[in-house]
BAFI-3210 file (N, C-alpha, C; in Angstrom, 3 decimals, decimal comma, padded with zeros to 6 digits):
// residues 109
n [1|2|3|4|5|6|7|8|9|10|11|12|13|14|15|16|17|18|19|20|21|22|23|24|25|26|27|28|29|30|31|32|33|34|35|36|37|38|39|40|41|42|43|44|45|46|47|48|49|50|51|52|53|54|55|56|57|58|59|60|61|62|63|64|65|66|67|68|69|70|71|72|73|74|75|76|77|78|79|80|81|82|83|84|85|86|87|88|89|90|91|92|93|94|95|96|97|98|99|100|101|102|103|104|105|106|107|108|109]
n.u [-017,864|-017,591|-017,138|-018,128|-016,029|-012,046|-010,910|-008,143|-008,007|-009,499|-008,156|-006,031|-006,470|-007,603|-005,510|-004,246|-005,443|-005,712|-002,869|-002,417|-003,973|-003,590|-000,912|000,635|001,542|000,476|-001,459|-003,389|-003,540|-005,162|-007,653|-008,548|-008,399|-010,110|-012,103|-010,927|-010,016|-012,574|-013,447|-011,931|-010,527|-008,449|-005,828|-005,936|-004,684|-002,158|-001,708|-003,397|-001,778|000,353|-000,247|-001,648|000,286|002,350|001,160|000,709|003,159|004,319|002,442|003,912|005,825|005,186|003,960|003,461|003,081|005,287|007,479|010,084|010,560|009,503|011,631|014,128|014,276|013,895|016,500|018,589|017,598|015,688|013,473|009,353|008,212|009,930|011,134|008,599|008,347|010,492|010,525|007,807|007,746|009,116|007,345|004,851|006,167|006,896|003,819|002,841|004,565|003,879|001,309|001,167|002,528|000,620|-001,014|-000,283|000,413|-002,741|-003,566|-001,877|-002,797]
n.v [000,912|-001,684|-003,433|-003,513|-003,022|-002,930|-004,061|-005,791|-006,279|-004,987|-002,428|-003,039|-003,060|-000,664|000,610|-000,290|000,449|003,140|003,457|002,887|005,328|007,313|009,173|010,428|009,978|011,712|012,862|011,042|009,784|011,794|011,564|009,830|009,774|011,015|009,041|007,115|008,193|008,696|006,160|004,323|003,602|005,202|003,662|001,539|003,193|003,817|000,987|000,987|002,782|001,915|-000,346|001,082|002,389|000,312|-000,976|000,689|001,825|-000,779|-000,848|001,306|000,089|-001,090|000,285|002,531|004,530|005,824|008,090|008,006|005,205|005,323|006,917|005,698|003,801|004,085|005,831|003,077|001,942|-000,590|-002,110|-001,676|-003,859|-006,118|-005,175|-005,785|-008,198|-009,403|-008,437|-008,971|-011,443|-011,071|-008,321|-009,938|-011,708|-009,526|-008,704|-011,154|-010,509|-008,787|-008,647|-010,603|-009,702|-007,714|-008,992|-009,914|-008,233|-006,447|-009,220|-008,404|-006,472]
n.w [004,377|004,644|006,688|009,943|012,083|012,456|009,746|008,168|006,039|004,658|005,067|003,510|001,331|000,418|000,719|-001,514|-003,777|-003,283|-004,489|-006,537|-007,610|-006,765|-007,285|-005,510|-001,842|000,051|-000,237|-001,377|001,291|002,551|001,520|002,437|004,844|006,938|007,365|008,121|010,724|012,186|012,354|013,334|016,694|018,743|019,175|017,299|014,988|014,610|013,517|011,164|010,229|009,266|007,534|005,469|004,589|003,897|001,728|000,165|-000,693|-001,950|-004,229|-005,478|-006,209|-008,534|-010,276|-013,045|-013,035|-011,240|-010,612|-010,164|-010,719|-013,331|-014,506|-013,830|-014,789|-017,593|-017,762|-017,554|-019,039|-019,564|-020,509|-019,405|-019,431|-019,247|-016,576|-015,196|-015,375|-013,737|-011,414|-009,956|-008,186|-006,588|-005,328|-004,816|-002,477|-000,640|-000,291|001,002|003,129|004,636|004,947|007,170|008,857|009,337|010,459|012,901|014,359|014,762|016,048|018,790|019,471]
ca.u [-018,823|-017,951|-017,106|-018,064|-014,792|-011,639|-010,022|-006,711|-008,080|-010,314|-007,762|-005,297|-007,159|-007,620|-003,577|-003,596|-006,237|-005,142|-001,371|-002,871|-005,361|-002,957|000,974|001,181|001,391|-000,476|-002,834|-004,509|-004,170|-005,905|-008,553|-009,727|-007,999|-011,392|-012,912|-010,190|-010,186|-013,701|-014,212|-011,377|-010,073|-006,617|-004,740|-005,714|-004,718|-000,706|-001,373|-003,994|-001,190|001,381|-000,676|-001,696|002,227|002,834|000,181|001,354|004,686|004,307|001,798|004,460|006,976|005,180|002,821|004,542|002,936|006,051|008,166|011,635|010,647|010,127|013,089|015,020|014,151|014,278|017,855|018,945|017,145|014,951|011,707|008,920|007,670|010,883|010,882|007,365|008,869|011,502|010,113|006,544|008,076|009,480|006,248|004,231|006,846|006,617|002,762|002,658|005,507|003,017|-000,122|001,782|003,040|-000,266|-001,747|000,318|-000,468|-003,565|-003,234|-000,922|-003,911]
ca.v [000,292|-003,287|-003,949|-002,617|-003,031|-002,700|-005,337|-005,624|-007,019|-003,912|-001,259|-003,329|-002,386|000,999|001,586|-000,586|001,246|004,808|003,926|002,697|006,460|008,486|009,261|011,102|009,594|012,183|013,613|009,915|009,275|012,783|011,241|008,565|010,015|011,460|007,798|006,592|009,136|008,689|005,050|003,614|004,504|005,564|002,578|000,991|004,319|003,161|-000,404|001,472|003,846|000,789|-001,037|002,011|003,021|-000,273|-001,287|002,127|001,553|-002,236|-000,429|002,386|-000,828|-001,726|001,504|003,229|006,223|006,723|009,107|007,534|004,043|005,112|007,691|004,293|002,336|004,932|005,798|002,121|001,258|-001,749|-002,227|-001,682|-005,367|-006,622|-004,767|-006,636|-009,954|-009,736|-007,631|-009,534|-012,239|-009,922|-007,577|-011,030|-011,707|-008,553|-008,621|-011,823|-010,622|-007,328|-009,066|-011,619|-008,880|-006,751|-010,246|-010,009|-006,548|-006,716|-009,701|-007,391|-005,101]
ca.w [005,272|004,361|007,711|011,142|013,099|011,783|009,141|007,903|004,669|003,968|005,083|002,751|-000,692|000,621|000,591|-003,134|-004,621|-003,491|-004,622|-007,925|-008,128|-006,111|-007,214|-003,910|-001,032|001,202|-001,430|-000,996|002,251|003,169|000,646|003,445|006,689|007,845|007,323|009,307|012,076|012,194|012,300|013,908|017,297|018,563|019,556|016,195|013,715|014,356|012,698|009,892|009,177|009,245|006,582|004,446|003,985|003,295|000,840|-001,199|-000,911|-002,983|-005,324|-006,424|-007,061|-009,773|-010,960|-014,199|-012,336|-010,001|-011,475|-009,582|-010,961|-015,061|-014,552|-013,390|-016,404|-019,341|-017,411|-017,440|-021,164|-019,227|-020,718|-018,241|-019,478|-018,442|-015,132|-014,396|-015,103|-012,816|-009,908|-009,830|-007,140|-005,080|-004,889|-004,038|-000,978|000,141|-000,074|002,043|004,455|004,938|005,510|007,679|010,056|009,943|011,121|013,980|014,900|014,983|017,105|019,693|019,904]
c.u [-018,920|-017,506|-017,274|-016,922|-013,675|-011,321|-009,530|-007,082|-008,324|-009,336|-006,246|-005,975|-007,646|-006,320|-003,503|-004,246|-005,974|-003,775|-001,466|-003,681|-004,431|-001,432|001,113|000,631|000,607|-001,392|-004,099|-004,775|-005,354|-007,291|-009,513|-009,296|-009,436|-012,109|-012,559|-010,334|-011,690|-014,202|-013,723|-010,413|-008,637|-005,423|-004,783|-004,842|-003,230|-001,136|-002,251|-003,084|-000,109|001,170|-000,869|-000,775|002,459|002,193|000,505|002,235|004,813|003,240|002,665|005,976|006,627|004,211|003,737|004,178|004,024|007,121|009,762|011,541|010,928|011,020|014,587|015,423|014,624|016,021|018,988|018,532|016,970|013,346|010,523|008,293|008,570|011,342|009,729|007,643|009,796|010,902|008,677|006,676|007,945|008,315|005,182|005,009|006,484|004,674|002,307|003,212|004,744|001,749|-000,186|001,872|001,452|-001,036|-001,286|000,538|-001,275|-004,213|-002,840|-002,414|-004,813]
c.v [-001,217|-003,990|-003,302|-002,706|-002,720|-004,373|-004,921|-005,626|-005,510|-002,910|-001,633|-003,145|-001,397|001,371|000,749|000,417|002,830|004,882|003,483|004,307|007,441|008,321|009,117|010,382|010,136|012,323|011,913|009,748|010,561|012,413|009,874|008,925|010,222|010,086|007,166|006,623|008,746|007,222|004,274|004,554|004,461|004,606|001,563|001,510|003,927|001,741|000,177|002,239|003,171|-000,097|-000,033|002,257|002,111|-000,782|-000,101|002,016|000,201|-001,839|000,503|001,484|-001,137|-001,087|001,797|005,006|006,724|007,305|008,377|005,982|003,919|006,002|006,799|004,014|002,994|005,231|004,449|001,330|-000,134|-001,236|-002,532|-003,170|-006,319|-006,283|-005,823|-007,834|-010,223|-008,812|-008,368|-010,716|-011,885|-009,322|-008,642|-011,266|-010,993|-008,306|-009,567|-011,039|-009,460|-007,786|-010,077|-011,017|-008,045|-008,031|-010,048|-008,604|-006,355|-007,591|-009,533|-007,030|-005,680]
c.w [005,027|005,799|008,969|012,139|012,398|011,133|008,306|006,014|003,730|003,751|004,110|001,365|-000,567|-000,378|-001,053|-004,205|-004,559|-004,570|-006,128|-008,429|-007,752|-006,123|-005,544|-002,951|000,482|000,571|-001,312|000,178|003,286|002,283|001,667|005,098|007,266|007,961|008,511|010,648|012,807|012,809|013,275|015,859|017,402|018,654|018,306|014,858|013,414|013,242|011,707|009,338|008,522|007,678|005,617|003,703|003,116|002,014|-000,109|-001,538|-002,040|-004,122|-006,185|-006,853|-008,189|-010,583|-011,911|-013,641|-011,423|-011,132|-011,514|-010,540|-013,076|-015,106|-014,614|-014,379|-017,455|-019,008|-018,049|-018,944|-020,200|-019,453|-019,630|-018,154|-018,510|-016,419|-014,804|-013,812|-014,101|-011,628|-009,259|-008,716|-006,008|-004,725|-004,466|-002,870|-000,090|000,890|001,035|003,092|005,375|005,322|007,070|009,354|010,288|010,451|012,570|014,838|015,161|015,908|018,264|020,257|020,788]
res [x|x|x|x|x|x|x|x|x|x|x|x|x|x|x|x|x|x|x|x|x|x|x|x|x|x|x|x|x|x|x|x|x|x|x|x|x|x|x|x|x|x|x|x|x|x|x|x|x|x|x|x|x|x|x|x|x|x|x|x|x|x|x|x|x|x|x|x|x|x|x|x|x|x|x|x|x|x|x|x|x|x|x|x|x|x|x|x|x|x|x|x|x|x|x|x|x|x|x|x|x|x|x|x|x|x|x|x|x]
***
């Protein structure tokens, strides 16, 4: 309830904070769908599901909770420190290039 309409901002630390609480990628988002469903209507739920994905998706680049990511590392013998240091650019890019585009979606609408 921090905002009565929708915003990009809000439904962007939804998708960080689930993909930080929630491995699974449905198991969270069935954890706020009814909020969603509820709050926002239909021609918005495409760009909320757009941002959710993606906001999870750049949280399980750099969680030690994804299974594929420390399976990677312990595989490859790269320290997850060293992973940080070198992936921490990239997951800022991406974070702009994602807020950038849900700017412009939202805009569309």
């Amino acid at each position: 309830s921090l905002t009565k309409d929708f915003f990009f901002l809000t439904t962007s630390a939804t998708g960080l904070i689930n993909g930080f609480f929630y491995n699974d990628f449905y198991y969270g988002l069935s954890s706020v769908a009814d909020l969603f469903l509820s709050k926002y209507n239909e021609g918005i739920l495409p760009i909320v599901g757009y941002i959710y994905q993606t906001m999870h998706g750049i949280m399980m680049l750099i969680m030690p909770t994804s299974v594929i990511l420390v399976g990677g590392l312990s595989l490859l013998d790269v320290p997850f420190k060293d992973w940080i240091k070198y992936i921490f650019m990239f997951v800022l890019q991406l974070l702009v290039l994602s807020i950038v585009i849900s700017i412009g979606l939202v805009l569309m609408v």
